[in-house]
C-alpha positions in Angstrom: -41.0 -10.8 96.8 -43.2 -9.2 99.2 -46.7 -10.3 100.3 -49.4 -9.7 98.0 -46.4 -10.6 95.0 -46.9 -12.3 91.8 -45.8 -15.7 92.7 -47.8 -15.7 96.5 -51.1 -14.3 94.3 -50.9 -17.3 91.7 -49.7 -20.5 93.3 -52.8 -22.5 92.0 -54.3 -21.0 88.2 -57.2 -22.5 87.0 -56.7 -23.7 83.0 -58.6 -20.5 82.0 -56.1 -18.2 83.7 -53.4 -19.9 82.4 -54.7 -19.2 78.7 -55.4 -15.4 80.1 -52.2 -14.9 81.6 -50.5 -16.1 78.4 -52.3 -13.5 76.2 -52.1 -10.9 78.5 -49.2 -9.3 80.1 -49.0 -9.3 83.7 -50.4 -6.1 85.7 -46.7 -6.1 87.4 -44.5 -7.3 85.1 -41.3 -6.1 86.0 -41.7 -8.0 89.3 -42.9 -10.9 86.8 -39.9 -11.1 84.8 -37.4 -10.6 88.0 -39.4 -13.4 89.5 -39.2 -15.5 85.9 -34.9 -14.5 86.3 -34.5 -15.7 89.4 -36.6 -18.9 88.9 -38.6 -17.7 92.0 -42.2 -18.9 90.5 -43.7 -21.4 90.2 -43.5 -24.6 87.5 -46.6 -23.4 86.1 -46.4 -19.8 86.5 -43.0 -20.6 85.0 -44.4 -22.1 82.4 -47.4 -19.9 81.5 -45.3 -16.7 81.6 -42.5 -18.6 79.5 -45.1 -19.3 76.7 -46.4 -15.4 77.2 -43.1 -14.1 76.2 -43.0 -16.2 73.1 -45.7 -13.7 72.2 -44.6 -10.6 73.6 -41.9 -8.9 72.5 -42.5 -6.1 75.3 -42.3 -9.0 78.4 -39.6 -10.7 76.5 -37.4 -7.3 76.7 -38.1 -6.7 80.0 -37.0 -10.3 80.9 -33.6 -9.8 78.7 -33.0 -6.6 80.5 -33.3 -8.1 83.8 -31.0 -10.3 83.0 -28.9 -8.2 81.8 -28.9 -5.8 85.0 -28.9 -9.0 87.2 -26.0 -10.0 85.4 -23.8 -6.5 85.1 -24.9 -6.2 89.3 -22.8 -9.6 89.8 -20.3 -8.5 87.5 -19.9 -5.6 89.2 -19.8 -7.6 92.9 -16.7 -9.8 91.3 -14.6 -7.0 90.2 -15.6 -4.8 93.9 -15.2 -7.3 95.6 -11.8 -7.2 97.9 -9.9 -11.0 97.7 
């Protein structure tokens, strides 16, 4: 994640974002929900974006898809792989 990213942006949320950001989906959220995959936030913006996607079946996609392709790209690094 680059500078400026989700996860550098957020480290510290005030109770009133958190409420926000579980309402509203994020302005990035396909580097959200890679970020969410990859367990690269953090506890609370784990948290706060894992409670958002109990309410949005749009984020919650997206994060299902990203596994998916995460997982299919590791599949596919197995099987390429020579050894």
């Amino acid at each position: 994640m680059g500078k400026g990213s989700y996860a550098s942006q957020h480290t510290k949320m005030s109770a009133r974002a958190i409420l926000y950001l579980m309402s509203a989906c994020p302005t990035d959220p396909e580097e959200v929900a890679e970020a969410f995959v990859r367990k690269a936030l953090t506890p609370n913006q784990e948290a706060t974006f894992g409670a958002h996607i109990l309410r949005c079946p749009n984020c919650a996609q997206l994060v299902r898809d990203t596994r998916a392709f995460i997982q299919g790209l590791r599949d596919a690094i197995r099987e390429y792989s020579p050894g």
